[in-house]
C-alpha positions in Angstrom: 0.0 0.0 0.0 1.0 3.5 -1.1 1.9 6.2 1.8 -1.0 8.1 0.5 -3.3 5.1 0.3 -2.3 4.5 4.2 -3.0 8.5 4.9 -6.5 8.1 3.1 -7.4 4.9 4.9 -6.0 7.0 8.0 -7.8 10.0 7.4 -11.4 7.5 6.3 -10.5 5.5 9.9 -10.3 8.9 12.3 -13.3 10.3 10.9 -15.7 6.8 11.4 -14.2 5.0 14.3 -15.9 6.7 17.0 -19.1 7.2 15.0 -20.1 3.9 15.8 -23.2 3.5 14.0 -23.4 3.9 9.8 -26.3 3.6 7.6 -25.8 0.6 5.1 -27.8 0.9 2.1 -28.3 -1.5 -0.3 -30.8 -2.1 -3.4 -34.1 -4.3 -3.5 -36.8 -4.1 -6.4 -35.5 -1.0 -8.0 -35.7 0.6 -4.2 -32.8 1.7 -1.9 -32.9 0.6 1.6 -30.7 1.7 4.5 -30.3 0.4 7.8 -28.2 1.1 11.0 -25.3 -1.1 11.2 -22.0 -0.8 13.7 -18.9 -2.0 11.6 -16.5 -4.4 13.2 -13.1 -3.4 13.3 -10.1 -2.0 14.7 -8.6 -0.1 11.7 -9.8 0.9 7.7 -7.9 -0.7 5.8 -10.1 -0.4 2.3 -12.8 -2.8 3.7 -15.7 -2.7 5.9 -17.2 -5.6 8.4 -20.7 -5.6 9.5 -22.0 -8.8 11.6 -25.5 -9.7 10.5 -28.0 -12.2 10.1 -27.7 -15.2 7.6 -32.1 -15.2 7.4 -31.4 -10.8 7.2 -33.2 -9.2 3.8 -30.4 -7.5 3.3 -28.2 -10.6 2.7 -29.9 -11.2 0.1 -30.4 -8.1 -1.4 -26.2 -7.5 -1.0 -26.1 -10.9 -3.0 -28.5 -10.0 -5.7 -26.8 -6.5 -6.1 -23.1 -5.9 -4.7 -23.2 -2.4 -5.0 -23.6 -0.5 -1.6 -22.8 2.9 0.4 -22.0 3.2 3.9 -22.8 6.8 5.2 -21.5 7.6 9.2 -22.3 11.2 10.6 -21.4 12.7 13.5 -23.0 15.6 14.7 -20.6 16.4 17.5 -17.4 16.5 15.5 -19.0 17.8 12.6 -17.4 15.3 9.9 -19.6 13.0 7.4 -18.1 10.1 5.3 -20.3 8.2 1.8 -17.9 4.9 1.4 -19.4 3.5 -1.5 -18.3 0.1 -3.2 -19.1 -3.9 -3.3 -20.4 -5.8 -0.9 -20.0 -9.6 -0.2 -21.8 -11.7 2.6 -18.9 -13.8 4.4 -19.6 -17.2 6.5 -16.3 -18.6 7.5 -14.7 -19.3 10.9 -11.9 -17.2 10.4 -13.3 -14.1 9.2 -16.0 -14.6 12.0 -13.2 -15.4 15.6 -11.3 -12.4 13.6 -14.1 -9.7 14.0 -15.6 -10.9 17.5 -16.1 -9.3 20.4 -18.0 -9.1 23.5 -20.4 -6.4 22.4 -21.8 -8.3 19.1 -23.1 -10.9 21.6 -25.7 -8.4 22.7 -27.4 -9.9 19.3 -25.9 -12.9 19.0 -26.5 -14.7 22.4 -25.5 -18.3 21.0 -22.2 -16.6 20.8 -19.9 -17.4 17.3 -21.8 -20.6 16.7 -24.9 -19.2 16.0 -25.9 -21.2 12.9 -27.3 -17.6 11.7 -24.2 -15.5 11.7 -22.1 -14.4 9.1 -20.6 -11.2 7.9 -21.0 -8.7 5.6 -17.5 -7.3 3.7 -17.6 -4.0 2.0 -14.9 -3.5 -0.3 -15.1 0.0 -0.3 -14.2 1.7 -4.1 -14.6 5.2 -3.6 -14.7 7.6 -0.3 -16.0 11.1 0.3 -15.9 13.0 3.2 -16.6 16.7 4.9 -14.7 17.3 7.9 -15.6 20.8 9.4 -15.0 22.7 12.2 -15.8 21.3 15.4 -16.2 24.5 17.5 -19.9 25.8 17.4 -18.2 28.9 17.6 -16.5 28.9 14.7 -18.8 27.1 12.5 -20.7 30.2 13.5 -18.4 32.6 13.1 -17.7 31.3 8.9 -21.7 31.7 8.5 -21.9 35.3 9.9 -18.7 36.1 8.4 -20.1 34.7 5.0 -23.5 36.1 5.5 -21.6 39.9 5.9 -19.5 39.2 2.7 -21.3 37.4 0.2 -18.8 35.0 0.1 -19.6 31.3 0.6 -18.6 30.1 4.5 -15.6 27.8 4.7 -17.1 24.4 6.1 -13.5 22.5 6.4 -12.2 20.1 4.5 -14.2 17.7 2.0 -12.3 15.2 -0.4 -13.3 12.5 -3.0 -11.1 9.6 -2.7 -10.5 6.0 -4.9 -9.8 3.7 -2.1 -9.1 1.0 -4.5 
């Protein structure tokens, strides 16, 4: 991996890992449907691991069609992330003792061999991001200041990036 692939998988990592919860959205009939998930990891490393439900609908509507986005928001820090790329359900041991932990028991009480469990990988293609201010203050400050001078406010940093 490039030094600037690592930086942007930094950068992608610092700005979800204490979001916790994402939206996952994936495609059914012709219709988008989103859901809140909590990904599994420890780092971003150009993939995404979400525990579910073998008997889930979105299983197989992430079989039917790969393509996904993975949205995280955080209000308090004032950053937002769109991962969007392919997504393949995963049921082997491995992957499964290698993204445990205590918390995912809350919905899996038969522990890892719960005959329903497996994962969901995203392979994540392409990022975006908006990482703004954190200060109330000075989030308000670039409004008024952009109100007074026509100008358009400075809301931080936002990037596109190809993760792959």
């Amino acid at each position: 991996m490039t030094d600037a692939r690592q930086q942007d998988n930094e950068k992608i990592w610092s700005l979800i890992k204490d979001a916790r919860v994402a939206m996952l959205t994936s495609e059914r009939d012709g219709r988008l449907y989103s859901r809140p998930m909590v990904a599994s990891q420890k780092a971003f490393d150009g993939s995404l691991w979400f525990f579910t439900r073998k008997s889930s609908p979105k299983v197989a509507e992430v079989e039917a069609h790969r393509q996904v986005n993975v949205a995280y928001a955080s209000s308090s820090d004032n950053s937002y992330v769109s991962l969007s790329g392919a997504a393949v359900v995963v049921d082997d041991r491995a992957s499964i003792d290698a993204h445990w932990n205590e918390w995912i028991k809350t919905w899996f009480p038969d522990g890892k061999d719960d005959p329903d469990i497996a994962l969901i990988r995203v392979d994540v293609d392409t990022a975006e991001y908006w990482d703004a201010p954190s200060s109330k203050m000075v989030v308000a400050f670039d409004y008024l200041k952009a109100r007074l001078s026509g100008k358009t406010p400075d809301l931080g940093e936002n990037r596109k990036i190809d993760v792959r």
